[in-house]
C-alpha positions in Angstrom: -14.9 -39.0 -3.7 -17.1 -37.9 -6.6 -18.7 -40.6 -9.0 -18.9 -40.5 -12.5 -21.3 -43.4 -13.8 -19.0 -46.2 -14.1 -15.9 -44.3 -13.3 -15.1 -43.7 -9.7 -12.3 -41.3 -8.4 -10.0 -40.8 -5.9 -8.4 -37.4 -5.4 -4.7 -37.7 -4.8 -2.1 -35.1 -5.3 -1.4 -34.9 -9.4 -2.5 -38.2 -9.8 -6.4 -40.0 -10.3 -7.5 -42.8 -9.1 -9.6 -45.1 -11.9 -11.6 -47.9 -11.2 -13.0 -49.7 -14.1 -14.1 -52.8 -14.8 -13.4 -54.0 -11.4 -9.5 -53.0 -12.1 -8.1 -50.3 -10.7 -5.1 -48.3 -12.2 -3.6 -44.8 -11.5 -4.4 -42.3 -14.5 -2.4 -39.2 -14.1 -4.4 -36.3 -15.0 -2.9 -32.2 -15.6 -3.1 -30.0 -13.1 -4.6 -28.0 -14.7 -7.2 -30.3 -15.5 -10.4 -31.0 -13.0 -13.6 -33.4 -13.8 -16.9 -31.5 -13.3 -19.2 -33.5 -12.0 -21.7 -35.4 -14.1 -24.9 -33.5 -16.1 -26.6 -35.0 -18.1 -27.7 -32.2 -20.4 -27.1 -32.3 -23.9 -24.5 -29.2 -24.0 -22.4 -31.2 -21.7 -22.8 -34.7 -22.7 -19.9 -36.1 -24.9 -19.8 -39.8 -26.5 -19.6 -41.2 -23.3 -21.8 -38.9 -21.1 -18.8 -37.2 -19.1 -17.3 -33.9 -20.3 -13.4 -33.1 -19.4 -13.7 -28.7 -18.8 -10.7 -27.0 -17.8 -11.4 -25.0 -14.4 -12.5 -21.2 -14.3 -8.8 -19.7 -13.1 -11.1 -16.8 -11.7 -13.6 -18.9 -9.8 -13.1 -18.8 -6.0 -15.1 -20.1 -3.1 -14.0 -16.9 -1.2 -12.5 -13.1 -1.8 -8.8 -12.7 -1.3 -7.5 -9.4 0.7 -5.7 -8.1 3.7 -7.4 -6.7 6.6 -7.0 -3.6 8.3 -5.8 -5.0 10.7 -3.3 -7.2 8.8 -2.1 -3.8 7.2 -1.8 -1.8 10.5 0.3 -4.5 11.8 2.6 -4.7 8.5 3.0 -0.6 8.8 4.4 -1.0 11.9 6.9 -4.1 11.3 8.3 -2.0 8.4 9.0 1.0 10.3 10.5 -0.3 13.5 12.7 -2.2 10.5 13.0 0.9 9.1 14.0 2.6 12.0 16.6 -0.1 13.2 18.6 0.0 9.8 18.5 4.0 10.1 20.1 3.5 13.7 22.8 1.2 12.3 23.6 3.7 9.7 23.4 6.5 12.2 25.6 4.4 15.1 27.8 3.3 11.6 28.4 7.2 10.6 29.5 8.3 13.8 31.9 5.4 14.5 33.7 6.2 11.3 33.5 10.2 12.0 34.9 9.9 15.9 37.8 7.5 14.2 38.9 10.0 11.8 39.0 12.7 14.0 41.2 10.6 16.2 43.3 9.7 13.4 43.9 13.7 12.8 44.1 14.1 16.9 47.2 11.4 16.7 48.3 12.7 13.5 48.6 16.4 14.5 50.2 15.8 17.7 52.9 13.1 16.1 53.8 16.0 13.6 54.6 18.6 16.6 56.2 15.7 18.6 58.8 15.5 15.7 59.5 18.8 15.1 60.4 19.5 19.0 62.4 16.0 19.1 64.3 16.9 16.4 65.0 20.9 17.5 66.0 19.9 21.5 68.1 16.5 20.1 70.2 19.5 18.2 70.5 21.7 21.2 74.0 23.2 21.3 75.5 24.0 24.8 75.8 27.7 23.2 77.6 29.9 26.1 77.0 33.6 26.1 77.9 36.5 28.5 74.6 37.1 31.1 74.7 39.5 33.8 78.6 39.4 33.8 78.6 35.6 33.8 79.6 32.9 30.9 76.8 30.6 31.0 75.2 27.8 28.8 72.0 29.3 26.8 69.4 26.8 28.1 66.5 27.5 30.3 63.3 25.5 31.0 60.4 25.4 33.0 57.5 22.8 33.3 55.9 24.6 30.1 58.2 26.3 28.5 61.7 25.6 27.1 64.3 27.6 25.6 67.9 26.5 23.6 70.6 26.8 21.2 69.9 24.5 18.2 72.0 23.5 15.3 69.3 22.1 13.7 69.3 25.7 10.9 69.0 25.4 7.2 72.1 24.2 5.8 72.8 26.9 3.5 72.6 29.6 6.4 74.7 27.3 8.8 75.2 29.2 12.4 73.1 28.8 15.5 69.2 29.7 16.8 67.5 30.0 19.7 64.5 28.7 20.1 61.9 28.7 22.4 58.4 26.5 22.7 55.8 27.8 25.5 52.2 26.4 26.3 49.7 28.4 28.0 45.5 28.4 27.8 46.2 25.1 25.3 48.0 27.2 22.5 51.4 26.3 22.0 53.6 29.4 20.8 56.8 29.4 18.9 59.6 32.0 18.8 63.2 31.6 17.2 66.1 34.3 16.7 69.6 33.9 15.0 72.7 33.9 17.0 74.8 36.0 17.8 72.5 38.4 19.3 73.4 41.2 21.6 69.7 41.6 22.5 68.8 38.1 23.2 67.2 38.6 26.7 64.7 41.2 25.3 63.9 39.1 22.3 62.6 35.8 24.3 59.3 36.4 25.0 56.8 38.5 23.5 55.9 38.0 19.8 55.1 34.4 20.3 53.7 32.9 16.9 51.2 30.3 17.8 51.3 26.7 16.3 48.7 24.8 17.7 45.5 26.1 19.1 44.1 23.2 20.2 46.6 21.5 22.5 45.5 20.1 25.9 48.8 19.9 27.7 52.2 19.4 27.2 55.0 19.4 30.0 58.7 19.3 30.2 60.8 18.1 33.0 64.9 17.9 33.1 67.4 15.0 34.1 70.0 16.3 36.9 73.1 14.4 36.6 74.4 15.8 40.2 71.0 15.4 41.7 70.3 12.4 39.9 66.6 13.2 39.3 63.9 14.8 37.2 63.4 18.7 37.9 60.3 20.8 36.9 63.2 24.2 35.9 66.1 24.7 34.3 68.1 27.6 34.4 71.2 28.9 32.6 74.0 27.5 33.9 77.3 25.9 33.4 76.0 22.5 32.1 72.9 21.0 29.7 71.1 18.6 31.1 71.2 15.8 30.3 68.1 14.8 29.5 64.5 16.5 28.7 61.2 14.3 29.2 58.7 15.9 26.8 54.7 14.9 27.6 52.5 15.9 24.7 49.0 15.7 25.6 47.6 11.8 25.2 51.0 10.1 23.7 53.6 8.3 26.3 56.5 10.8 27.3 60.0 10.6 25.3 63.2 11.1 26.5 65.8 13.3 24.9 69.4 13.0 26.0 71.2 16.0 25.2 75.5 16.3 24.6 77.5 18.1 26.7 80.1 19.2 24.8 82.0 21.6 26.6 85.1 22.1 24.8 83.5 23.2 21.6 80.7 25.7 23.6 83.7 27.4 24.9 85.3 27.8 21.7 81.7 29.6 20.8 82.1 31.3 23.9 85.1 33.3 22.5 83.7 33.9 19.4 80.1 35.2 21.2 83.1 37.4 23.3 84.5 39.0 20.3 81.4 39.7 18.1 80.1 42.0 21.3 83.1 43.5 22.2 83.4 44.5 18.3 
């Protein structure tokens, strides 16, 4: 408490203390305001001896500053912040990269899972002359598949073989038109490669007179009548297949007359 001749005051937060007269009452004073203490000399003297002087804004009682210390230590706080925000955006970046590319994975493989759904769900049971014998034009093994399909653009109508084959994960396609007298030397060889990048695929075939799943197929008298198809990472499909005799041996005599003419 500082005293001003008859004025004594109380420093309170904002507000001043007065006691005068033997009565007290608050005064509330600015802020910005401060009493200097009491001088006596005639430059500061008013009317009644005490001088009201706004405070020196500049005037400190010590230096502000950091420390070297105090700066070392906030260097290092803003890169280890620094470095875990980079790591988030890093982590963030290769999240979203690994996604897409296994959203083009899925995507790619879907596409080829189609296009061989839709070819071996149009196989024909085609029946040619082999060796001397009438037999259906099917023949299979655990990767590689070859058939009649009527799946052919509309305005060339007719039949195709086709054949898919995997080996060293490229998966290689070859189709001809039939009738063909050289069929047998056309099948392999000549491949034209459609994926590069294909871990596996495998095809297995659904004996009705065995009643199980076999790794081969060969030309015979009957389609199977099923194919399971296994395309690297997706779940196998099945593809039931018609048998529809009557009509492959009406092909059969046409196949008979276009080599005997």
């Amino acid at each position: 408490m500082t005293c001003y001749e008859n004025i004594k005051i109380c420093n309170l937060p904002g507000l001043r203390r007065v006691r005068r007269g033997g009565q007290f009452s608050i005064a509330n004073f600015p802020l910005e305001k401060k009493l200097l203490p009491f001088d006596r000399t005639k430059k500061n003297m008013g009317r009644r001896g005490i001088k009201f002087q706004a405070p020196d804004r500049h005037r400190t009682n010590f230096q502000t500053g950091f420390t070297l210390l105090e700066l070392i230590i906030a260097f290092a706080l803003l890169s280890i912040v620094t470095l875990i925000i980079g790591s988030g955006f890093s982590l963030g970046r290769k999240a979203w990269e690994k996604g897409e590319n296994v959203t083009q994975e899925t995507q790619r493989i879907r596409i080829l899972r189609d296009m061989i759904f839709r070819e071996i769900k149009s196989a024909y049971p085609y029946k040619m002359k082999i060796e001397g014998k009438k037999v259906i034009i099917f023949k299979g093994k655990n990767d590689s598949i070859m058939f009649v399909t009527a799946f052919v653009n509309p305005l060339a109508g007719g039949f195709k073989w086709v054949r898919y084959s995997h080996d060293n994960e490229n998966l290689m396609f070859k189709e001809g038109i039939l009738p063909d007298k050289n069929l047998l030397d056309k099948i392999s060889g000549n491949e034209e490669i459609i994926d590069t990048d294909l871990a596996d695929i495998k095809f297995m075939y659904l004996s009705l007179d065995k009643d199980e799943w076999e790794e081969s197929w060969d030309f015979g008298e009957k389609l199977p009548a099923a194919v399971k198809v296994k395309i690297a990472s997706l779940q196998p499909f099945i593809i039931r297949l018609p048998n529809i005799s009557e009509l492959s041996d009406m092909e059969g005599d046409m196949e008979d007359w276009y080599l005997d003419n």
